[in-house]
C-alpha positions in Angstrom: -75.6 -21.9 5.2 -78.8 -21.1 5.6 -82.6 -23.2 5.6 -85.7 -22.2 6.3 -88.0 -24.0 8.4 -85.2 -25.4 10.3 -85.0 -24.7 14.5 -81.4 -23.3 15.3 -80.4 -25.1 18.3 -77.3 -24.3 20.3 -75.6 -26.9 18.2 -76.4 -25.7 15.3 -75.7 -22.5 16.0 -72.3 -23.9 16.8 -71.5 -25.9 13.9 -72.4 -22.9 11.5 -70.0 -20.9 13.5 -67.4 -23.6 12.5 -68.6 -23.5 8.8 -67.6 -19.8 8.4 -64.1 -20.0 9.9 -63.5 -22.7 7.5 -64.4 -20.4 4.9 -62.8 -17.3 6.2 -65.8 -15.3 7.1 -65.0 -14.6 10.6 -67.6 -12.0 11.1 -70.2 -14.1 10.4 -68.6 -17.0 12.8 -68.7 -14.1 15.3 -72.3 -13.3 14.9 -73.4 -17.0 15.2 -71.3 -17.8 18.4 -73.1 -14.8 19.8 -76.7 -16.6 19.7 -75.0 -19.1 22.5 -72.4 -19.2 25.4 -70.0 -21.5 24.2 -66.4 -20.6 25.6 -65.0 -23.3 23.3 -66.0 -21.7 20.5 -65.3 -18.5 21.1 -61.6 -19.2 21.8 -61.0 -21.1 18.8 -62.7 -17.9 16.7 -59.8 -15.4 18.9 -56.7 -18.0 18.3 -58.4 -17.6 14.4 -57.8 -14.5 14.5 -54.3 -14.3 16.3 -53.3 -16.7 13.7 -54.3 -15.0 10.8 -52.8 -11.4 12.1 -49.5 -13.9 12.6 -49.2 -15.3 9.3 -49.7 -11.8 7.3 -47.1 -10.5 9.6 -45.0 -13.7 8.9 -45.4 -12.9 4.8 -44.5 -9.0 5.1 -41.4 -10.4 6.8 -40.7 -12.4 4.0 -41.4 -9.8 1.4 -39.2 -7.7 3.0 -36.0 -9.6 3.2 -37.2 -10.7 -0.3 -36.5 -7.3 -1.5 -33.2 -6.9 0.3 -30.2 -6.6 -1.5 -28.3 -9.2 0.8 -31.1 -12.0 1.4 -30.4 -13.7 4.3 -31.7 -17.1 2.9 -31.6 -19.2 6.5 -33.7 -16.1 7.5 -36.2 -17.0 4.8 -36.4 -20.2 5.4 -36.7 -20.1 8.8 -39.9 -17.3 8.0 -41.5 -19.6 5.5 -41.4 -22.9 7.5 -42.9 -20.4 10.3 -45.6 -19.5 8.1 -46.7 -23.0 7.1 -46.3 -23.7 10.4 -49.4 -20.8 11.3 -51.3 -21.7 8.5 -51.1 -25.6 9.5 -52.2 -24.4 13.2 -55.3 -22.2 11.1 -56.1 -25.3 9.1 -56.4 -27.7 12.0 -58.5 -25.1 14.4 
């Protein structure tokens, strides 16, 4: 992600931002919207973040009504399509 001898413009700067959420590295996205005032950008690296929090919490739901005695199997359903629903919404940030 990196080159030497190459000017980081605001675009750049940008772009690379975009590079890490796609691979997951928020913290780094973080650090190269900081280099520019882009409101854009840093609202799509929040609703990354709200996203993710909401599909862990999405799976610990389904874990635990996996591990029930009496599944509730709409219930899990219903949490699953919910979850590739988030993870759709993630992909498509």
């Amino acid at each position: 992600m990196s080159q030497s001898g190459v000017e980081m413009t605001d675009k750049r700067y940008e772009m690379k931002a975009y590079g890490y959420l796609k691979l997951d590295k928020v913290k780094e996205a973080k650090e190269e919207a900081a280099h520019i005032q882009n409101q854009d950008l840093n609202q799509k690296i929040e609703a990354y973040e709200k996203t993710k929090k909401e599909i862990e919490a999405t799976k610990k739901q389904v874990e635990e009504e996996n591990k029930k005695d009496k599944k509730d199997e709409n219930k899990i359903k219903s949490l699953t399509d919910q979850q590739k629903k988030q993870e759709e919404l993630l992909k498509n940030l």
